[in-house]
C-alpha positions as CSV (number, residue, x, y, z in Angstrom):
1,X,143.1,65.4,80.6
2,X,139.5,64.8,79.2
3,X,141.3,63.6,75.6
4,X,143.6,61.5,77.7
5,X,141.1,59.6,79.1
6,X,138.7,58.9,76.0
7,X,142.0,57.3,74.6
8,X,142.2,55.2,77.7
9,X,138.2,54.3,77.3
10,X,138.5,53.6,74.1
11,X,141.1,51.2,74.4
12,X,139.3,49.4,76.8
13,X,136.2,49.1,74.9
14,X,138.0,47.4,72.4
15,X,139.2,44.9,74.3
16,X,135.9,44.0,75.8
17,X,134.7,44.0,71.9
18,X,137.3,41.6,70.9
19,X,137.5,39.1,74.1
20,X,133.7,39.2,73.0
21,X,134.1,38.2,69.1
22,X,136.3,35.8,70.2
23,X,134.1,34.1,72.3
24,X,131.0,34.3,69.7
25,X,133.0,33.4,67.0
26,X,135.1,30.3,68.6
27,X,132.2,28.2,69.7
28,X,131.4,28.0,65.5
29,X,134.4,27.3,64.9
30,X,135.7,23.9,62.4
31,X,131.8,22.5,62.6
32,X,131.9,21.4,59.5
33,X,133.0,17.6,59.0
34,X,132.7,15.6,55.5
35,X,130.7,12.6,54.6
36,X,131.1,11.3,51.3
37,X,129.7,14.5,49.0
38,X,128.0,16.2,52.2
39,X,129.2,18.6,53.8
40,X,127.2,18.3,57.6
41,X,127.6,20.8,60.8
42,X,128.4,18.8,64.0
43,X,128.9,20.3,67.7
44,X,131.6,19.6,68.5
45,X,134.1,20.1,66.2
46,X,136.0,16.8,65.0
47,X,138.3,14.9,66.3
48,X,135.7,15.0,68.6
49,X,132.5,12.8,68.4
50,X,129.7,15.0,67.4
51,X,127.2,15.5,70.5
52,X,124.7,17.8,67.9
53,X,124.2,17.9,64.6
54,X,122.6,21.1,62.6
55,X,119.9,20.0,60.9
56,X,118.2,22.7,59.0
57,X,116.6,26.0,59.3
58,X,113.4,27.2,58.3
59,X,112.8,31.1,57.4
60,X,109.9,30.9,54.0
61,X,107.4,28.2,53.1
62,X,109.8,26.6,50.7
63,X,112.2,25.2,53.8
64,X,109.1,23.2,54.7
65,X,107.9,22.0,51.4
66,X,105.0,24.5,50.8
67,X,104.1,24.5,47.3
68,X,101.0,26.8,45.6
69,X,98.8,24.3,43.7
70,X,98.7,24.1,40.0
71,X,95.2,25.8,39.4
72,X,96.3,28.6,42.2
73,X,99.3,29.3,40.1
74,X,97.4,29.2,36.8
75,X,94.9,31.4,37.9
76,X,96.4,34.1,40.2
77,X,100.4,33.5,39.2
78,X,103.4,32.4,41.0
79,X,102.8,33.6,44.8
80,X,106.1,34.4,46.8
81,X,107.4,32.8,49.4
82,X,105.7,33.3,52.5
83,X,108.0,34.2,55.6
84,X,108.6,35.3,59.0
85,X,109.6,39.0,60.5
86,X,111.1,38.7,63.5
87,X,110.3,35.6,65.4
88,X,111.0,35.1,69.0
89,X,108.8,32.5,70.9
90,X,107.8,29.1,69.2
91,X,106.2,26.0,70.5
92,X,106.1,22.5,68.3
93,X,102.9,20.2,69.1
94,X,101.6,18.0,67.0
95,X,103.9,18.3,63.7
96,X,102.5,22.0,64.0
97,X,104.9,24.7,65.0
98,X,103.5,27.6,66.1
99,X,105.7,31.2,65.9
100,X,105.2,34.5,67.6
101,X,106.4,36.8,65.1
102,X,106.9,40.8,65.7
103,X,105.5,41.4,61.9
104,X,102.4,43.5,62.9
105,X,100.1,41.3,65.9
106,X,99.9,38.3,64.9
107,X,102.0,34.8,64.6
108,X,102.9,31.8,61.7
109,X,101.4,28.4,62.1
110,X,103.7,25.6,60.0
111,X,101.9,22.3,59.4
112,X,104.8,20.0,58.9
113,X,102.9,17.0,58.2
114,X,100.8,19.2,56.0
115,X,103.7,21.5,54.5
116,X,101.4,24.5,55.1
117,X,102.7,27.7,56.0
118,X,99.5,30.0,57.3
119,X,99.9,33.8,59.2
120,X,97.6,33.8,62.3
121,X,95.9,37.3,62.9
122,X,92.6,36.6,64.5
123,X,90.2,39.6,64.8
124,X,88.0,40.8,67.5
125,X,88.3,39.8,70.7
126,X,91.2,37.4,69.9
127,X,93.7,40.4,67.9
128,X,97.0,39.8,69.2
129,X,99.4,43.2,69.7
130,X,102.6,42.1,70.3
131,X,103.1,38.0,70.6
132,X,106.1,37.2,72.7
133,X,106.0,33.3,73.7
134,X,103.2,30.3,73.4
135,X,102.6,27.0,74.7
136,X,99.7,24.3,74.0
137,X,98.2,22.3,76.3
138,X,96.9,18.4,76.0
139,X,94.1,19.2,74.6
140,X,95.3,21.6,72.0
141,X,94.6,25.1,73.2
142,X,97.0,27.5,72.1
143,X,98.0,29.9,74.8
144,X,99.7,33.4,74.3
145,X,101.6,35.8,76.4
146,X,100.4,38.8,74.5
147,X,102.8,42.1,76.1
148,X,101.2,44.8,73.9
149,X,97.8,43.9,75.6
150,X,99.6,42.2,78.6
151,X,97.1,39.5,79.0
152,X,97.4,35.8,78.8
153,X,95.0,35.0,75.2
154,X,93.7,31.5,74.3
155,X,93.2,29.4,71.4
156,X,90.8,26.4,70.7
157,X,92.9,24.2,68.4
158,X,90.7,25.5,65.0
159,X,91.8,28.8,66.1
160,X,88.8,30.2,68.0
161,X,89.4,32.9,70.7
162,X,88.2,31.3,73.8
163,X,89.2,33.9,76.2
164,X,92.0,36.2,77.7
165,X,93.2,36.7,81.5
166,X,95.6,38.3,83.8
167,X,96.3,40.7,86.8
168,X,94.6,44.2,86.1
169,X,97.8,45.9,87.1
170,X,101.4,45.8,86.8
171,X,101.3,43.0,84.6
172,X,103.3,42.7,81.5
173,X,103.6,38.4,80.4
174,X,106.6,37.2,78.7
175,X,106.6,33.6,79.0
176,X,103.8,30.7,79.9
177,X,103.9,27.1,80.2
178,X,101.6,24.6,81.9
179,X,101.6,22.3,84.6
180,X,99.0,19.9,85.4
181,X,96.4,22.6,86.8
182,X,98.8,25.2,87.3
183,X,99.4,27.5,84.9
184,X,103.1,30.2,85.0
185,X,103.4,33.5,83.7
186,X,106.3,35.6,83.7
187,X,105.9,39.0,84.7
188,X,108.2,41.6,83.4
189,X,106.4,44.5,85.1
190,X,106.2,43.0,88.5
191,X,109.7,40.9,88.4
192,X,107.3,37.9,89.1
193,X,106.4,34.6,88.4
194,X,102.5,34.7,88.4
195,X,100.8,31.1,89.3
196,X,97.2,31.0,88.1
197,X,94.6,28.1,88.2
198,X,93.9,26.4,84.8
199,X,89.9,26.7,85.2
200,X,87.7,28.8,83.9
201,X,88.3,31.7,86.6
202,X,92.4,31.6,86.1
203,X,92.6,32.7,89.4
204,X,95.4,34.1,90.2
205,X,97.0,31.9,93.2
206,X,100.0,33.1,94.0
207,X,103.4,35.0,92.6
208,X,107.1,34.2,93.5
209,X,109.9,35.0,94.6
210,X,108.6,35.6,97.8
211,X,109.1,39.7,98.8
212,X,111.5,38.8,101.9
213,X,114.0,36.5,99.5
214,X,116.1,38.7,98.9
215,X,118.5,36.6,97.0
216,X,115.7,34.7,94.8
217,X,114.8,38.4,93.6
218,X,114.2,38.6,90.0
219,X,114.6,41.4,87.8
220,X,113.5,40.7,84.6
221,X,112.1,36.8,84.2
222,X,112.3,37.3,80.2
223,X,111.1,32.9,79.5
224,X,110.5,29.9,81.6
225,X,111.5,26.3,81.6
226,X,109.9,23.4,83.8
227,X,111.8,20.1,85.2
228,X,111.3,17.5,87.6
229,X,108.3,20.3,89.3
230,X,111.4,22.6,88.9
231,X,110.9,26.5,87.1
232,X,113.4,27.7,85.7
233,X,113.5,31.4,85.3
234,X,115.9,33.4,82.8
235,X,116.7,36.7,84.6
236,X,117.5,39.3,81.8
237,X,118.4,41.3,84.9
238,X,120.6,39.7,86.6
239,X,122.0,37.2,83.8
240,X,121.5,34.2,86.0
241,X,119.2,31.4,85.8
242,X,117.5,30.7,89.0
243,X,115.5,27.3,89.9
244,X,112.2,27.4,92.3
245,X,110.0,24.6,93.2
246,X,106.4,24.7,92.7
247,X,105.8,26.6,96.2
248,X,108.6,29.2,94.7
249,X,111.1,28.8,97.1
250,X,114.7,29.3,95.4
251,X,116.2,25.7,95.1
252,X,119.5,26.7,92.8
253,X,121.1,28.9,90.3
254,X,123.3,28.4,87.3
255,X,125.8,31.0,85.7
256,X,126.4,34.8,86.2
257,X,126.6,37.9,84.2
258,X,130.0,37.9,82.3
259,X,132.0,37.7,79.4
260,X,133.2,34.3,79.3
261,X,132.0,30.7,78.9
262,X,129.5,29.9,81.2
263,X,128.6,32.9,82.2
264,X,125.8,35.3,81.0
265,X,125.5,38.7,79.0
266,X,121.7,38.8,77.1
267,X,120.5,35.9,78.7
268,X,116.9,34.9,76.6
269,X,115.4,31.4,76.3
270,X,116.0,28.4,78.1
271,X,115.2,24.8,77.8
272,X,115.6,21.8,79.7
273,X,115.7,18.5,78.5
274,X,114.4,15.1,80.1
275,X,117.9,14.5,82.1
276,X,118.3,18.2,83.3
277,X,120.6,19.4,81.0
278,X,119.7,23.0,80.9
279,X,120.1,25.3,77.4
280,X,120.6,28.4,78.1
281,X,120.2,31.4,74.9
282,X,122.4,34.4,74.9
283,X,121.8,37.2,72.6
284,X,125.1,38.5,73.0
285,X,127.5,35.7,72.9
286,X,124.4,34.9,70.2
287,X,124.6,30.8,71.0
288,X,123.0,28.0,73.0
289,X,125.2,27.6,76.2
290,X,124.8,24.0,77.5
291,X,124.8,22.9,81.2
292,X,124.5,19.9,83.5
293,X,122.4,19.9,86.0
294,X,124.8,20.5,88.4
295,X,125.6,23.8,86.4
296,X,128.6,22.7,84.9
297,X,128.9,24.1,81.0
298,X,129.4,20.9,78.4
299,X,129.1,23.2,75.1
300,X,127.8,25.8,73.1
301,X,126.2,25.8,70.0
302,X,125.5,28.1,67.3
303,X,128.0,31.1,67.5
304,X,127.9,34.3,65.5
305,X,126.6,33.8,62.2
306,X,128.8,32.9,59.2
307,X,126.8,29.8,57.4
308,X,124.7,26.9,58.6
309,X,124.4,26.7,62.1
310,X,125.1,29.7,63.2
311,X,122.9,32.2,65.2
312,X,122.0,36.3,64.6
313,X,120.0,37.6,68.1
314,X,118.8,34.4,69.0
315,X,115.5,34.0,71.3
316,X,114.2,31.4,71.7
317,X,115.3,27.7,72.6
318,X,112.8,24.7,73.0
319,X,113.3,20.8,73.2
320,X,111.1,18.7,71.5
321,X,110.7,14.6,72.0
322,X,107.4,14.1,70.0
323,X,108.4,15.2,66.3
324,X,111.5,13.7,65.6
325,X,110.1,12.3,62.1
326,X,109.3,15.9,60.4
327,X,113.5,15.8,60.7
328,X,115.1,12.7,60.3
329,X,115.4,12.7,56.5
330,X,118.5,15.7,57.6
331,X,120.5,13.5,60.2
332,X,123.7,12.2,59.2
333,X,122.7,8.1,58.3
334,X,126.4,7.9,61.1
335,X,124.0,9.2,63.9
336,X,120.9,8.2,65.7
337,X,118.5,11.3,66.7
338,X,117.6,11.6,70.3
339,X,115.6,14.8,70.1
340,X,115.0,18.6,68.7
341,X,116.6,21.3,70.0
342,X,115.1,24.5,68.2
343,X,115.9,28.0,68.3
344,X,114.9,31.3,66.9
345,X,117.2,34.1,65.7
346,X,115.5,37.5,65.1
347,X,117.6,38.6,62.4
348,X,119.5,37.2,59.3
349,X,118.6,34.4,56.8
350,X,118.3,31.8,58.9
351,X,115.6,32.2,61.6
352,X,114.7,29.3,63.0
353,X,117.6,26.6,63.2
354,X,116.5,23.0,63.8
355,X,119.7,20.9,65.9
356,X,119.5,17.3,66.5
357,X,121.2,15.6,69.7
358,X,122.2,12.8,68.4
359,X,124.3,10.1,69.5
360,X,126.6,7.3,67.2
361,X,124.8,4.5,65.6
362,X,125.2,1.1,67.6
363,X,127.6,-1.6,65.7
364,X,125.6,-4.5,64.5
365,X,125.9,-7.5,66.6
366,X,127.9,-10.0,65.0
């Protein structure tokens, strides 16, 4: 009886494993589109006009441009390569992106403008433990949710510690952005979103969902996205997005846990661009799912990893407006570049992946 039904298990495990390969797998599939000699990576697939473009990935010092100087390499000899670990949370500001990386408590810094690849392990006060996401503010302070000493840890822009905050108890951050004088936190210990002032005392103001909400609950708020004074909180636990205002009240939700398109497995980073449309990581499915704002899926990019383009554990997934330059020498001379969308993946040879929504260049006006 026991044997009969391990055969039975087995089979069924199976085909959960396959209907999931063939999910990860088909949203990579026929990317790749000639032009002339080059061979580029386009979401979607042709016939179809190309809504993304992959533009490149950067793992060492050499996808940037980092070079050792001539007397430095006289002297001391060729230096390797400098590179990440296992990067999860990332934030661009500036032409500088900065990387929480799992290599030992402490995070990369890129100058793009630059081409400088530096490790960040401040001492003292400021050691991190275990880095998990960032954000800067206007005036260039770096802030850190730091889980190993689960406390919020700040940054001038030279790289001073300023100072380090959060609740004494039940507190474990994995996320932080900034709004105006508001500053949110995601709380893995508490299954909270922790509102503190952006003073001096970071006060701690309030925390939603609100305890009586029963279906606003959050079980694990892994990262956070903001929109129109909309949060938008990626519940690992419950593989659902869920959208409160600025008061936490529960406004929307997008997706489910699941199997197929649409719908959510390892759900990670999320994103939202200037229109609403929502990007949405998932380890599992390891891609970018892409919604309206009405929740409606448009695409996914990445897919399981098997060249350019492709995603291995992704993380992270941000949108960026202000850099576009650091990328535009990789757009296809066909397209016009709209913005960044850049994600992490922990493992494999490409760990940060650099996509470009772009859109068709406009015919010349006769």
């Amino acid at each position: 009886m026991d044997a009969k039904y391990n055969i039975h298990e087995n089979k069924a495990i199976v085909f959960l494993l396959l209907i999931f390969v063939f999910f990860a797998v088909s949203c990579n599939k026929n990317v790749a589109k000639k032009n002339g000699s080059k061979s580029i990576v386009v979401y979607p697939s042709p016939p179809e006009q190309a809504k993304f473009q992959f533009l490149k990935k950067i793992t060492t010092s050499k996808d940037i441009g980092a070079e050792q100087n001539g007397f430095s390499k006289l002297v001391l000899g060729e230096e390797k390569a400098k590179g990440f670990v296992k990067p999860y949370g990332i934030a661009l500001s500036k032409g500088k992106l900065y990387v929480c990386d799992n290599y030992g408590g402490g995070m990369e810094i890129l100058d793009l403008a630059k081409k400088k690849f530096d490790f960040f392990s401040p001492t003292g006060f400021g050691k991190l433990s275990v880095p998990i996401n960032c954000c800067v503010d206007d005036n260039g302070d770096l802030y850190v949710a730091d889980m190993g000493r689960k406390e919020i840890v700040v940054f001038n822009a030279e790289g001073n510690f300023i100072k380090a905050f959060g609740a004494k108890d039940k507190f474990k951050p994995s996320d932080i952005l900034i709004k105006g004088d508001s500053i949110f936190v995601s709380n893995l210990a508490g299954g909270k979103v922790n509102v503190y002032s952006k003073d001096s005392l970071n006060k701690l103001l309030f925390s939603f969902p609100k305890e009586e909400d029963y279906n606003a609950a959050l079980g694990l708020p892994v990262n956070l996205a903001m929109h129109d004074n909309k949060i938008y909180t990626a519940d690992f636990g419950y593989s659902q997005i869920k959208v409160f205002n600025t008061e936490g009240d529960l406004v929307d939700s997008i997706g489910k846990r699941g199997d197929a398109p649409g719908t959510f497995a390892k759900l990670k980073g999320i994103a939202v661009d200037k229109e609403g449309i929502v990007y949405a990581v998932d380890a599992a499915f390891e891609n970018v799912q892409v919604f309206n704002p009405q929740g409606k899926l448009l695409i996914a990019l990445g897919g399981h990893y098997n060249g350019p383009g492709g995603l291995l554990m992704p993380a992270k997934v941000i949108i960026d407006y202000d850099n576009l330059e650091y990328f535009k020498e990789y757009v296809d001379p066909a397209f016009d570049l709209k913005y960044l969308v850049i994600v992490t993946s922990q493992y494999g040879p490409d760990l940060i992946n650099v996509y470009g929504r772009v859109e068709p260049k406009s015919s010349p006006k006769q």
